[in-house]
N, C-alpha and C positions, 0 to 999 in steps of 0.2 A: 554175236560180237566176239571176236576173238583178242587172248588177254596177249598183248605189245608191249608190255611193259619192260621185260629183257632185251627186246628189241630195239626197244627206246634208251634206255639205258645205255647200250652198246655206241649208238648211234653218237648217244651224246660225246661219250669220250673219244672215238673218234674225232669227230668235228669240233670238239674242243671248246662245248657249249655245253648247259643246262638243259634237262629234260623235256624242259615245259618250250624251251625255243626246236623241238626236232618235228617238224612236220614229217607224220609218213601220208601218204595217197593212198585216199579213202575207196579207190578202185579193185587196189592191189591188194588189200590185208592179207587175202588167204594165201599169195605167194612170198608175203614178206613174213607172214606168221612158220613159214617153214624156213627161216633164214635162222639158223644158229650159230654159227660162227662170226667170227670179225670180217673174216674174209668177205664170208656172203652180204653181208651188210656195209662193205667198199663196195663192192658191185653193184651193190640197190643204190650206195649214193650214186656211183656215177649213170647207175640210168634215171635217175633224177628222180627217183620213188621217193626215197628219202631225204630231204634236206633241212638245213636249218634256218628257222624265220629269221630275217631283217630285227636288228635290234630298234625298238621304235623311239629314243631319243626323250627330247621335251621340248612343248610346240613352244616357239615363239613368238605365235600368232597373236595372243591375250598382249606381249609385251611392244607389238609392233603399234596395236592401236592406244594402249595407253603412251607409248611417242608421241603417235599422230598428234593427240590431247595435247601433249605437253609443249608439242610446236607451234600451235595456237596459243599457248600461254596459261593453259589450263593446270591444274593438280599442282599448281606451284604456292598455293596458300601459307602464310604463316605455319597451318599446324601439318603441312608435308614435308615440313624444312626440319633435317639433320644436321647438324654443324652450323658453324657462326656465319657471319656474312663474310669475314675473310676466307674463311673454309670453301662458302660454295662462288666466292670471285677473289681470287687473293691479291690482297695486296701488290705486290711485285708484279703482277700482271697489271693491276690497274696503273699502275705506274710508269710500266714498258710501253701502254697504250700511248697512255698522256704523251708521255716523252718523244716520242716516234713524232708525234701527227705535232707536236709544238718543234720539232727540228728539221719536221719537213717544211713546213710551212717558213720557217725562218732560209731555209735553204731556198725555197723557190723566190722571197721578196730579195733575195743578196743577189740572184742571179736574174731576176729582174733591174735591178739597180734603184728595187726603192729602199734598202740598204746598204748602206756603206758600211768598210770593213771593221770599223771600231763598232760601231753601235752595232753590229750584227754578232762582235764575242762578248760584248757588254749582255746582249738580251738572250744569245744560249747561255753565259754564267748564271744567268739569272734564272732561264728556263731551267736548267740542273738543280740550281737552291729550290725549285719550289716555287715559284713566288706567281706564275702565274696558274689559276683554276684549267685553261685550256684555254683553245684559237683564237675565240672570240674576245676573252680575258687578255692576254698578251697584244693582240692587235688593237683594243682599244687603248691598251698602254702606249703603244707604238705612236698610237693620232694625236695621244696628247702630247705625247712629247714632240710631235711634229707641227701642234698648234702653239707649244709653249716656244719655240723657237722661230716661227713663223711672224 
């Protein structure tokens, strides 16, 4: 076994990598073991004797299927939970939801015409303050005041 270690060495500054990443070809030792120079050892890189390994990263694979779990509803337990409940759904977002899906909904019974335009800014002012839980909450508001006037 002949000692590569200058070899290796060489290689590495070169390539502009660590020792332990320099593949030499375990064919060629005894013509790479007479390579002394920098020079000689550009030439062995570009005839592909010597090169440097692929950096091997960190898999993702462990983190791919603990998702899968979590998209089924799994690992989501009380004691996997960091941060408060506004932390992991905030406020302002639940808010944006609500709001959205009680403005569209008012927007589609005005342009139906089971809204007229006074009671349609009466129930978005209303919808902004709060006052209804969601769709269902506000549209049952809507029947009774449709019954109390009926």
């Amino acid at each position: 076994m002949t000692d590569l270690k200058n070899q290796r060495q060489i290689a590495a500054s070169i390539l502009k990598v660590g020792v332990n990443r320099i593949w030499i070809d375990p064919d060629n030792t005894e013509g790479i073991a007479k390579a002394i120079t920098r020079e000689d050892i550009r030439e062995l890189i570009s005839d592909n004797l010597i090169s440097a390994r692929p950096i091997k990263g960190i898999s993702r694979g462990r983190a791919r299927k603990l998702n899968i779990k979590r998209a089924y509803g799994h690992r989501k337990g009380h004691g996997s939970r960091k941060g408060t409940k506004g932390a992991r759904n905030p406020r302002k977002k639940q808010w944006m939801k609500k709001i959205r899906s009680l403005r569209k909904k008012l927007h589609e019974m005005r342009s139906d015409g089971a809204l007229d335009k006074s009671t349609y800014h009466k129930m978005y002012r209303k919808a902004k303050g709060g006052e209804y839980r969601n769709v269902a909450h506000m549209e049952a508001h809507i029947e009774s005041i449709a019954n109390k006037e009926a």
